[in-house]
Short mmCIF file of the C-alpha atoms (twelve columns), coordinates in Angstrom:
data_MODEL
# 
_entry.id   MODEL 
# 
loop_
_atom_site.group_PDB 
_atom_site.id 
_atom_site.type_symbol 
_atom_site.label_atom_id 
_atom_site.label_alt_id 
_atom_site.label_comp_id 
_atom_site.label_asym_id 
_atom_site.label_seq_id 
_atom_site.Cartn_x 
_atom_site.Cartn_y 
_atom_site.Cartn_z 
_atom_site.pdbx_PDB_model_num 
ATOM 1   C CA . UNK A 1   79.134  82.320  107.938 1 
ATOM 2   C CA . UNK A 2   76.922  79.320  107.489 1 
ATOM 3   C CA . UNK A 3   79.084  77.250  105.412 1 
ATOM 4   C CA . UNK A 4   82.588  76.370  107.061 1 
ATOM 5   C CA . UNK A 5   83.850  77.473  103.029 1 
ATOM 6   C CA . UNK A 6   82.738  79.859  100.758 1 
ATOM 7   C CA . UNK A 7   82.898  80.847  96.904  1 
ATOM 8   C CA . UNK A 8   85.259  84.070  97.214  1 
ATOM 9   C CA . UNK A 9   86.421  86.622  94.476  1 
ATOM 10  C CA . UNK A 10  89.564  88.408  95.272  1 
ATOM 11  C CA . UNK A 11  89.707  91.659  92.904  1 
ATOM 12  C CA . UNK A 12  92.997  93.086  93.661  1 
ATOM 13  C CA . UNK A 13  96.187  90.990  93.842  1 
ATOM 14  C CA . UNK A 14  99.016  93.087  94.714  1 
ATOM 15  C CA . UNK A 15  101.441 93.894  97.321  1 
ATOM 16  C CA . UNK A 16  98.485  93.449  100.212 1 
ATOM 17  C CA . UNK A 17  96.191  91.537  98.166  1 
ATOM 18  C CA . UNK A 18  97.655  88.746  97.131  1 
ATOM 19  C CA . UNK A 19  98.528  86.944  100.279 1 
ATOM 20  C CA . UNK A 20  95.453  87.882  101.548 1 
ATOM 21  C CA . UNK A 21  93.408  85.886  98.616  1 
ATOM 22  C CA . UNK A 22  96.616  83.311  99.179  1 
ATOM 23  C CA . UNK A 23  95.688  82.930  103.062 1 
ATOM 24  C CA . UNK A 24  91.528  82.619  102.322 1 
ATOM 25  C CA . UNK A 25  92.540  79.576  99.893  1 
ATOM 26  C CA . UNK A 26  94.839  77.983  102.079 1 
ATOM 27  C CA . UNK A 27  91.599  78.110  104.889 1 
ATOM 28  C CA . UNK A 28  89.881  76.262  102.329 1 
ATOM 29  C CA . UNK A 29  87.917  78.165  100.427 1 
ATOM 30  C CA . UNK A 30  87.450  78.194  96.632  1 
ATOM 31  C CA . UNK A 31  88.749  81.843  95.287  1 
ATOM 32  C CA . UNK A 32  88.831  83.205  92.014  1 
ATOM 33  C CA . UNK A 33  91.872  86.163  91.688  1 
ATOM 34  C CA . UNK A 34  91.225  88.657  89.507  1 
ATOM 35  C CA . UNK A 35  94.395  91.884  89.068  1 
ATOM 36  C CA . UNK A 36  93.653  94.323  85.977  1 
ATOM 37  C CA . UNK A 37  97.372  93.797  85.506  1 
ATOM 38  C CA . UNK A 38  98.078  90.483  84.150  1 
ATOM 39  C CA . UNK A 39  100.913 87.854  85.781  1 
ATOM 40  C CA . UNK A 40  99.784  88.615  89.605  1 
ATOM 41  C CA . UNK A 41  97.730  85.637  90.270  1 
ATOM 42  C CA . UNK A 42  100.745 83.106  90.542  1 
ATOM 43  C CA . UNK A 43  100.673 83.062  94.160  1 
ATOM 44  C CA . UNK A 44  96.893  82.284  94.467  1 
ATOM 45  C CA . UNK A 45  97.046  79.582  91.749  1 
ATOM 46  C CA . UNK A 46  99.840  77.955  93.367  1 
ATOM 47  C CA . UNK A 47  98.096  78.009  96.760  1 
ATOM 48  C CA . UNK A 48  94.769  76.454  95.128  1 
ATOM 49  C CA . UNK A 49  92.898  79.676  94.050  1 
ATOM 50  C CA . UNK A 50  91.793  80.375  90.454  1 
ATOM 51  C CA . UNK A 51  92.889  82.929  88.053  1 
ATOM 52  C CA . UNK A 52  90.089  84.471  86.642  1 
ATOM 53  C CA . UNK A 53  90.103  86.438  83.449  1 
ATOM 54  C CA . UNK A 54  87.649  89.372  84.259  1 
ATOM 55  C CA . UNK A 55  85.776  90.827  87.058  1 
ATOM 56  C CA . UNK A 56  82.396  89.092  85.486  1 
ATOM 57  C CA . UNK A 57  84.167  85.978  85.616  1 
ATOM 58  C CA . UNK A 58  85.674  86.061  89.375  1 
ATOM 59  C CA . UNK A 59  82.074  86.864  91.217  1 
ATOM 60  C CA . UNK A 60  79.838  84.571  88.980  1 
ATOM 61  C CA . UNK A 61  80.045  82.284  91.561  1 
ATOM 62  C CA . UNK A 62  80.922  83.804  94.715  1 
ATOM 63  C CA . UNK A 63  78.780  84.595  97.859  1 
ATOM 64  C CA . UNK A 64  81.684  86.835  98.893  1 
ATOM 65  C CA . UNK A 65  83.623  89.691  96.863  1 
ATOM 66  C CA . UNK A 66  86.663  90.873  98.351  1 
ATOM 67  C CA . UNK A 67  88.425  94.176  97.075  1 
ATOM 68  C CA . UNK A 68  91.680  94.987  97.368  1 
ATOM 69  C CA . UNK A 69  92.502  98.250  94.779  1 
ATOM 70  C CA . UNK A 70  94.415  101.364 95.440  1 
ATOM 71  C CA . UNK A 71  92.395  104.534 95.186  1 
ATOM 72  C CA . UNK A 72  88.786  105.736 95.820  1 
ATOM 73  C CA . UNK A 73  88.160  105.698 92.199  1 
ATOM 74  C CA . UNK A 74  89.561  101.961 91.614  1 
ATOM 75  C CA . UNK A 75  86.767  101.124 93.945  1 
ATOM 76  C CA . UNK A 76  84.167  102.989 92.217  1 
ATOM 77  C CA . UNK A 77  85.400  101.361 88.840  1 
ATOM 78  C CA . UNK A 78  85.441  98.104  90.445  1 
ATOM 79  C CA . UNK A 79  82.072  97.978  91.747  1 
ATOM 80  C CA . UNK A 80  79.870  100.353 89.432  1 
ATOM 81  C CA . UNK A 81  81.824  99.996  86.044  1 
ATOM 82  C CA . UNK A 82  80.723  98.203  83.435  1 
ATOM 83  C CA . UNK A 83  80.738  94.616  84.112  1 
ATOM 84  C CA . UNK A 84  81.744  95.510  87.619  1 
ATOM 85  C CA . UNK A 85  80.768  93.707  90.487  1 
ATOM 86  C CA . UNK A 86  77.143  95.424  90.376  1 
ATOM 87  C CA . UNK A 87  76.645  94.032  87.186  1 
ATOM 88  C CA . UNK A 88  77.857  90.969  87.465  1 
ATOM 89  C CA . UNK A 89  77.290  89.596  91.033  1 
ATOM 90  C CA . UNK A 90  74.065  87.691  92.098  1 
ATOM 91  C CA . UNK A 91  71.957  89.864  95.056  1 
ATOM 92  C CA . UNK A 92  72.689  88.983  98.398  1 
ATOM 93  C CA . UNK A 93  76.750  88.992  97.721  1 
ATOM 94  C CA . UNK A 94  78.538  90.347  100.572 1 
ATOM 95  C CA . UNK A 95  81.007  92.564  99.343  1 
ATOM 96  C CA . UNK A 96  84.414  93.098  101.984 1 
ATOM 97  C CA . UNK A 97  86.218  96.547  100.709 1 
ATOM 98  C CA . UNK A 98  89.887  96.365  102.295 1 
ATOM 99  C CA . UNK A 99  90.899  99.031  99.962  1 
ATOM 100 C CA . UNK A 100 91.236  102.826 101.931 1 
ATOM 101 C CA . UNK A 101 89.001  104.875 100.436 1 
ATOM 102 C CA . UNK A 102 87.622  108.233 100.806 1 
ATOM 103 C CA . UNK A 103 84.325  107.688 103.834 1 
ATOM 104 C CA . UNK A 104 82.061  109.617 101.537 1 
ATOM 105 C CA . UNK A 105 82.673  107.369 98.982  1 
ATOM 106 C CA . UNK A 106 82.240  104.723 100.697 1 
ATOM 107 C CA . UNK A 107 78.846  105.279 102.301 1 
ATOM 108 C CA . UNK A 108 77.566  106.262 98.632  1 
ATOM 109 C CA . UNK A 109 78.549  103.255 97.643  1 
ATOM 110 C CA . UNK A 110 77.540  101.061 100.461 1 
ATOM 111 C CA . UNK A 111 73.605  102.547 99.162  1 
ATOM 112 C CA . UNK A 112 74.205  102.116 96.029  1 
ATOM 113 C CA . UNK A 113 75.004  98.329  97.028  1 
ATOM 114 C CA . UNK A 114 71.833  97.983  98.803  1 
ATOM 115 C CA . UNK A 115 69.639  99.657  96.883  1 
ATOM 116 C CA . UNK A 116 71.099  96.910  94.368  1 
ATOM 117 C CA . UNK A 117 70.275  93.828  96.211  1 
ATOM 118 C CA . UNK A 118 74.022  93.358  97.841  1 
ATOM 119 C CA . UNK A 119 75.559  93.818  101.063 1 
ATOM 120 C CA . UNK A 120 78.910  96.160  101.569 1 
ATOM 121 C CA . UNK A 121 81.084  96.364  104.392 1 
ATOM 122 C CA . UNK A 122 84.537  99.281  104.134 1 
ATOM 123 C CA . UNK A 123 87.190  96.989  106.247 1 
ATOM 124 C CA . UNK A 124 90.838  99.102  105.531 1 
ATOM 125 C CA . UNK A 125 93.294  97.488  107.176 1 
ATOM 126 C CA . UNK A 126 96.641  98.193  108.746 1 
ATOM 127 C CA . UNK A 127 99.876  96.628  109.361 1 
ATOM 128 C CA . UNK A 128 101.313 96.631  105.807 1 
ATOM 129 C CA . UNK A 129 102.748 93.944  103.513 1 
ATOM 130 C CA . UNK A 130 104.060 92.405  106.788 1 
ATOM 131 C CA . UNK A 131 101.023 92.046  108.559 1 
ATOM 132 C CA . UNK A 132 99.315  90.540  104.840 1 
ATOM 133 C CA . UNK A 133 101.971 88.215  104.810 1 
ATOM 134 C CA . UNK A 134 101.393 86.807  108.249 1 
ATOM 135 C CA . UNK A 135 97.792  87.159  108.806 1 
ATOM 136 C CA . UNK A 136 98.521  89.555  111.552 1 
ATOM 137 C CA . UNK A 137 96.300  92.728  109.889 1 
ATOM 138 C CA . UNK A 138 94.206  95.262  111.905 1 
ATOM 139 C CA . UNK A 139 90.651  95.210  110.463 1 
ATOM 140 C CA . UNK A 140 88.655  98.462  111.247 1 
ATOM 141 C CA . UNK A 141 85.142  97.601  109.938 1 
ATOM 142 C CA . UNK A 142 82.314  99.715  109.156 1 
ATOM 143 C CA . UNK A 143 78.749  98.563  108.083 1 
ATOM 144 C CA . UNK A 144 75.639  96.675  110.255 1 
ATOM 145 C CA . UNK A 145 76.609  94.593  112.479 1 
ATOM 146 C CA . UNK A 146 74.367  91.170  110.776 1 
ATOM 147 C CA . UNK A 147 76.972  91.651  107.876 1 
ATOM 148 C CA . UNK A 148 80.032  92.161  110.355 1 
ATOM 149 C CA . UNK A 149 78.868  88.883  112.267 1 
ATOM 150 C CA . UNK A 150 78.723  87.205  108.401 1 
ATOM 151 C CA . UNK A 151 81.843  88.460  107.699 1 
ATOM 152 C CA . UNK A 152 84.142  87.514  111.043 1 
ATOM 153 C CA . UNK A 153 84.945  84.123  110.342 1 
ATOM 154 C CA . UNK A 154 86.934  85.761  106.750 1 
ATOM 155 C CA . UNK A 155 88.445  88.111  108.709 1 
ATOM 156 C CA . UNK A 156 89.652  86.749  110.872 1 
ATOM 157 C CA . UNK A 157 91.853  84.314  108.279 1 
ATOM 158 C CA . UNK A 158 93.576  87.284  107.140 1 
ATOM 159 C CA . UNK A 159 93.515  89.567  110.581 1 
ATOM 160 C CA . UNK A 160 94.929  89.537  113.934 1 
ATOM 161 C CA . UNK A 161 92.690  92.637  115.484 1 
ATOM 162 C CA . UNK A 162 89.134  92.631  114.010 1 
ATOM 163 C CA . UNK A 163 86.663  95.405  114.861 1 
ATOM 164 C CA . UNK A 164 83.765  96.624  113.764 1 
ATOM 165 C CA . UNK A 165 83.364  100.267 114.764 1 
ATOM 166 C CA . UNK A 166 80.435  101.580 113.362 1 
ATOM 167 C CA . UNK A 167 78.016  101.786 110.132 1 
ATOM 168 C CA . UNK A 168 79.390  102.512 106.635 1 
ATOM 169 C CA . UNK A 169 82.188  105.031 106.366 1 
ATOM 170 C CA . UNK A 170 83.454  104.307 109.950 1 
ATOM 171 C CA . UNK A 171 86.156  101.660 108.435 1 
ATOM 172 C CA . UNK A 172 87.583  104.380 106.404 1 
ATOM 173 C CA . UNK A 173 87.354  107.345 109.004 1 
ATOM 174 C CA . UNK A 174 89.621  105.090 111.815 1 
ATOM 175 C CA . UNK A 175 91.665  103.803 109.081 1 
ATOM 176 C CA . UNK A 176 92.282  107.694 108.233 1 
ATOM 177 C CA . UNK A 177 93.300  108.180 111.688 1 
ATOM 178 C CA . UNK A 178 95.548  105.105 111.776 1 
ATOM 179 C CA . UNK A 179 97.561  106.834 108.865 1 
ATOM 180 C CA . UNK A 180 97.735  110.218 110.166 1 
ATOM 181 C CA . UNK A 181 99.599  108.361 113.790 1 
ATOM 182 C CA . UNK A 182 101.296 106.363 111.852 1 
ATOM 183 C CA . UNK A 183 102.799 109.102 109.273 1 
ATOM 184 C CA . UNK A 184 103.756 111.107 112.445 1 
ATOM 185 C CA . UNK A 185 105.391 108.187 113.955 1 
ATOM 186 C CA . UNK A 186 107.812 107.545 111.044 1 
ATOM 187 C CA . UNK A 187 108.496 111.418 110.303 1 
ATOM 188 C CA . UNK A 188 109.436 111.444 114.256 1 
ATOM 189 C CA . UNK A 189 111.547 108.081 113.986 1 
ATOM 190 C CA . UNK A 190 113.300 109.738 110.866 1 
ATOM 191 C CA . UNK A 191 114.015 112.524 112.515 1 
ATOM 192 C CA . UNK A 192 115.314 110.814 115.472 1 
ATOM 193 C CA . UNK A 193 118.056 109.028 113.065 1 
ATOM 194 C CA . UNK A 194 119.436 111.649 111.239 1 
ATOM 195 C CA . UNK A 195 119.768 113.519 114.905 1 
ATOM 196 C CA . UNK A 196 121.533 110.837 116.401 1 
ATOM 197 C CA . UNK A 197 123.891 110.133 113.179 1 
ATOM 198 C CA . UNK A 198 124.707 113.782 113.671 1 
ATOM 199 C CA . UNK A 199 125.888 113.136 116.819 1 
ATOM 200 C CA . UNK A 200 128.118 110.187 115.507 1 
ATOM 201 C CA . UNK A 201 125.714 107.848 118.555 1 
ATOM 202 C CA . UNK A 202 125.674 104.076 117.441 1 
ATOM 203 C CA . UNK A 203 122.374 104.887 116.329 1 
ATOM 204 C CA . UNK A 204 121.476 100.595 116.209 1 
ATOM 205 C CA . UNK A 205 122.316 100.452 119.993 1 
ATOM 206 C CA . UNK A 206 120.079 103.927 120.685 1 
ATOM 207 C CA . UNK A 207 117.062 102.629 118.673 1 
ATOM 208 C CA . UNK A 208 117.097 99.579  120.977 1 
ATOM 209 C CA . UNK A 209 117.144 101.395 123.738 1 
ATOM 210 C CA . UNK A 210 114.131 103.753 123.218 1 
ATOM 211 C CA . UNK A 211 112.266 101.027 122.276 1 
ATOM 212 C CA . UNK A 212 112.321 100.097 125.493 1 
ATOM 213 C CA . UNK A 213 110.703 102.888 127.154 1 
ATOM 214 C CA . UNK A 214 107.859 105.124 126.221 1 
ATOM 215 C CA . UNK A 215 109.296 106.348 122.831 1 
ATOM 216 C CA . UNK A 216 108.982 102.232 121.983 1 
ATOM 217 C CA . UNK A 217 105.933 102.094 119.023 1 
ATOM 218 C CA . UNK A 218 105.087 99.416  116.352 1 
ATOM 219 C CA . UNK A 219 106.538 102.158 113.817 1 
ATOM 220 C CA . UNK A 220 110.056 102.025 115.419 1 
ATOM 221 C CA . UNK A 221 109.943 97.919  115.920 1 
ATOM 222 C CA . UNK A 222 109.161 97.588  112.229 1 
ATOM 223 C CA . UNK A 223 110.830 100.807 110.226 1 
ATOM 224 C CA . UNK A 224 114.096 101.090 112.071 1 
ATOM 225 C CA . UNK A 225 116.040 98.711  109.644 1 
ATOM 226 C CA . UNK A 226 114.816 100.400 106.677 1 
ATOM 227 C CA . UNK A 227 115.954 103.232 108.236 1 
ATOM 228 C CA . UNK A 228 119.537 101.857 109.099 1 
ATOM 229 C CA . UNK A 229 120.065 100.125 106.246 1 
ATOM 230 C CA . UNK A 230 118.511 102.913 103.850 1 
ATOM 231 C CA . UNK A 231 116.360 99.763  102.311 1 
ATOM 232 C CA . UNK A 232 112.895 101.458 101.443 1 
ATOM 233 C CA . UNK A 233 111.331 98.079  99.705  1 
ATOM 234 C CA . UNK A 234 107.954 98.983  99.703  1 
ATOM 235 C CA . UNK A 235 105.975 97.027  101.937 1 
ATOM 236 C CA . UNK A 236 103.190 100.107 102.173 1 
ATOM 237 C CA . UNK A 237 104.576 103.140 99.312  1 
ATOM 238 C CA . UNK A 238 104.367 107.120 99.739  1 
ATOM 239 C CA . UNK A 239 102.671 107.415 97.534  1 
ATOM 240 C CA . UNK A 240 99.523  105.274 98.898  1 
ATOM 241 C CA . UNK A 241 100.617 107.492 102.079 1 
ATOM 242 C CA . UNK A 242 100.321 110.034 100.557 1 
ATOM 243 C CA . UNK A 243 96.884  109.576 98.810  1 
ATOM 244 C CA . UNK A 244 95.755  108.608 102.565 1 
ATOM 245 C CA . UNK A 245 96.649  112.106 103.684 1 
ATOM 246 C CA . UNK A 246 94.968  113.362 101.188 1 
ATOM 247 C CA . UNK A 247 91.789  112.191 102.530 1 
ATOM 248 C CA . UNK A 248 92.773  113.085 106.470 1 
ATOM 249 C CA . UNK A 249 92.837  116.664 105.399 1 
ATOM 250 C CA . UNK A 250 90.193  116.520 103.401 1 
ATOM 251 C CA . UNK A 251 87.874  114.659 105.802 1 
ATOM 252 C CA . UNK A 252 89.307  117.328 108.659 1 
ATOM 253 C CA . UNK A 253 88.425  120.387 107.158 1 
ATOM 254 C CA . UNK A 254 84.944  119.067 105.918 1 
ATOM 255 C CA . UNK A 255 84.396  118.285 109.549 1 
ATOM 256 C CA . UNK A 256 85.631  121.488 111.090 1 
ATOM 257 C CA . UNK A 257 88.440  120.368 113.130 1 
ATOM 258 C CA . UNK A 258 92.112  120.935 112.795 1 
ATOM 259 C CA . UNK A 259 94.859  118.683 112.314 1 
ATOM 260 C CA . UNK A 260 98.111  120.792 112.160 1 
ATOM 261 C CA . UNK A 261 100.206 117.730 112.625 1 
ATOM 262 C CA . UNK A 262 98.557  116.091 109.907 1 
ATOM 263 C CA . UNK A 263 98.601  118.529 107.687 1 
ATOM 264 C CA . UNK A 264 102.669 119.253 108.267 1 
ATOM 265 C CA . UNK A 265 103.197 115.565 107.393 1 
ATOM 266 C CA . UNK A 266 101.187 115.316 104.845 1 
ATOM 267 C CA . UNK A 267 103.211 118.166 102.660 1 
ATOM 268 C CA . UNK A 268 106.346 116.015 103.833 1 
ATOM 269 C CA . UNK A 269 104.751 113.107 102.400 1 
ATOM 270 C CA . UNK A 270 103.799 115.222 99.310  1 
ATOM 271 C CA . UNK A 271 107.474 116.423 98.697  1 
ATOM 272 C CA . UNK A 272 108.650 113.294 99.136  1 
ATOM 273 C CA . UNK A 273 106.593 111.888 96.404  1 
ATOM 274 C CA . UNK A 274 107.560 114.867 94.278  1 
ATOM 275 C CA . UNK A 275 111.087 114.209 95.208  1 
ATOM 276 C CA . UNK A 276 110.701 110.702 93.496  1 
ATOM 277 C CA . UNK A 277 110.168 108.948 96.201  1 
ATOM 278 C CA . UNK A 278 106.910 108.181 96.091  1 
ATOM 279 C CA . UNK A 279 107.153 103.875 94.908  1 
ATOM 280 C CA . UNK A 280 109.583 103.526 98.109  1 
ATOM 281 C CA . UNK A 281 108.159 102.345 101.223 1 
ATOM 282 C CA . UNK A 282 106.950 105.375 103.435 1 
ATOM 283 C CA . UNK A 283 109.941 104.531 105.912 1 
ATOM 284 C CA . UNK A 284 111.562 106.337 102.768 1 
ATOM 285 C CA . UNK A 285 110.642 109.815 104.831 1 
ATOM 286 C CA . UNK A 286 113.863 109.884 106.522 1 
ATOM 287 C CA . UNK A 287 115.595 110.678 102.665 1 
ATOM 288 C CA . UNK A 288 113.059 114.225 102.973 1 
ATOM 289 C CA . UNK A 289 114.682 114.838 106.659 1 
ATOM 290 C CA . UNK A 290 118.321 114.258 104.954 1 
ATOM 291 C CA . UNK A 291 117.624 116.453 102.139 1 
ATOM 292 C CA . UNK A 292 116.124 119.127 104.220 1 
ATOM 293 C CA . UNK A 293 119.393 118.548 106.481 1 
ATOM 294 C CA . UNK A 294 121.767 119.074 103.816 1 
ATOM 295 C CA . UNK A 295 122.888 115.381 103.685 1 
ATOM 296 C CA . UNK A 296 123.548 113.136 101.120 1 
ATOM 297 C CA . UNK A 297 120.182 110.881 100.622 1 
ATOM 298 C CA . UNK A 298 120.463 106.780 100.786 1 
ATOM 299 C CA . UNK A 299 123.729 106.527 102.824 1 
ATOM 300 C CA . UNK A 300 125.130 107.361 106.011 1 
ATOM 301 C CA . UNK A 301 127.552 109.515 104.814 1 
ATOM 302 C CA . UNK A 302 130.755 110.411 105.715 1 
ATOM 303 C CA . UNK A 303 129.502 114.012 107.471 1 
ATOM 304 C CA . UNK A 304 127.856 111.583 110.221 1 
ATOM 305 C CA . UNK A 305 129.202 112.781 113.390 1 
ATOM 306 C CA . UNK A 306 130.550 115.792 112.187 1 
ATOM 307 C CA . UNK A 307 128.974 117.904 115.127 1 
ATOM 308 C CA . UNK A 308 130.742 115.785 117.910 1 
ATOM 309 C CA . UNK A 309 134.095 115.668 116.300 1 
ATOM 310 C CA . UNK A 310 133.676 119.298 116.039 1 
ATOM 311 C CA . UNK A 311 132.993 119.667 119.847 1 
ATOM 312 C CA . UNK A 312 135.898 117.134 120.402 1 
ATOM 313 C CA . UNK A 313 138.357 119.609 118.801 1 
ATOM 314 C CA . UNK A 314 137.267 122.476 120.418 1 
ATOM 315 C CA . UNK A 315 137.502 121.215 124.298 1 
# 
């Protein structure tokens, strides 16, 4: 951008959001943290940023709006509500969406942003709470390219792999993508665990070991201690998951292809949410393979290996 710091609102402080805002202040730049629910700010604040009290309040001043909200309709409210940012933000803002939305929504509201005076880019990112946390995101960007070039030097404070590939809607229609490999990944890892528990294998020592070799994935690196440990802190929930599959099957069928990979994990990722699952972290799949096994969920239970000790006997 042309200044080396810039006037940011942050609208959006959660899991992802908040040490994203907390990495943009610690580059420098003045940011004003809004979160519709109150008490989330006290990471920013203590990092420099401002807690502001509304939406109006958090762009008065800002060239830039960042969004960081849950749902297609968060976004919408965000931006086009009353006192959103349309209403309150002075023309020329450039507007950074890092929230997965829904493409069609997106490109409606990327005209709606120009046809009011601002500039919108849809950058969804991946790499979860971890990657926020470390500034170590993948940044799939959609919009013109003059706003991309504006944008860079922000994201690349809170990204590792920043791309722009293509005009509005692209950002959300790789980021779609990016969940459907990355739900198939963990329901394959989860599977993989209960197998080799069934087997009584030192399932630590076999994880290691095909993640050596071409089985070896980001996925496995990064879930297979949740999985081990049956710790499902949410650092990205099933139930976001599952809102993202949503929108692969959706987006699939409006564009005539099929997906019948997708669409298999997505009802996993459905029944896991209806299961209760749905505020664990989506490593949290591997309780749906347990269930559907017959096996106890959140422990490695006693059964574990029952298949080889029955072998054992019979030889």
């Amino acid at each position: 951008m042309s200044n080396p710091t810039s006037n940011i609102a942050f609208i959006g402080l959660g899991i992802m959001g908040s040490p994203m805002a907390v990495h943009l202040a610690g580059a420098g730049h003045a940011v004003a943290g809004y979160n519709r629910t109150p008490g989330r700010t006290g990471a920013l604040v203590a990092a420099g940023g401002r807690a502001a009290s509304s939406i109006q309040d958090a762009v008065a001043d800002a060239g830039v709006v960042c969004v960081m909200v849950p749902d297609s309709p968060d976004v919408q409210a965000v931006l086009t509500g009353e006192g959103g940012v349309f209403d309150s933000a002075k023309p020329g803002t450039l507007i950074i969406d890092f929230s997965s939305i829904r493409p069609d929504v997106t490109t409606t509201l990327a005209e709606q942003a120009h046809e009011r005076g601002f500039k919108l880019l849809d950058a969804p990112v991946s790499g979860g709470e971890a990657g926020a946390r470390n500034a170590a995101l993948s940044i799939m960007v959609g919009g013109s390219a003059e706003d991309f070039a504006e944008a860079r030097p922000l994201l690349d404070v809170v990204g590792r792999t920043v791309v722009h590939v293509g005009p509005s809607g692209s950002g959300q229609t790789v980021k779609a993508a990016n969940q459907l490999v990355v739900a198939a990944n963990i329901q394959a890892l989860a599977e993989a665990v209960v197998f080799l528990e069934a087997y009584g294998v030192d399932t630590a020592a076999a994880l290691e070991v095909l993640g050596g070799g071409l089985a070896g994935s980001a996925v496995l690196d990064q879930k297979k201690t949740n999985m081990l440990t049956r710790s499902f802190e949410p650092g990205f929930r099933i139930e976001l998951h599952h809102k993202d599959l949503g929108i692969v099957t959706a987006a699939a069928r409006e564009a005539g292809v099929v997906v019948p990979l997708g669409s298999l994990v997505a009802q996993l990722m459905a029944a896991a949410r209806a299961n209760g699952d749905g505020g664990l972290d989506h490593s949290g799949l591997l309780r749906g393979v347990e269930r559907l096994s017959g096996r106890p969920t959140g422990s490695r239970d006693g059964r574990q290996g029952d298949l080889l000790d029955h072998r054992r006997k019979e030889s």
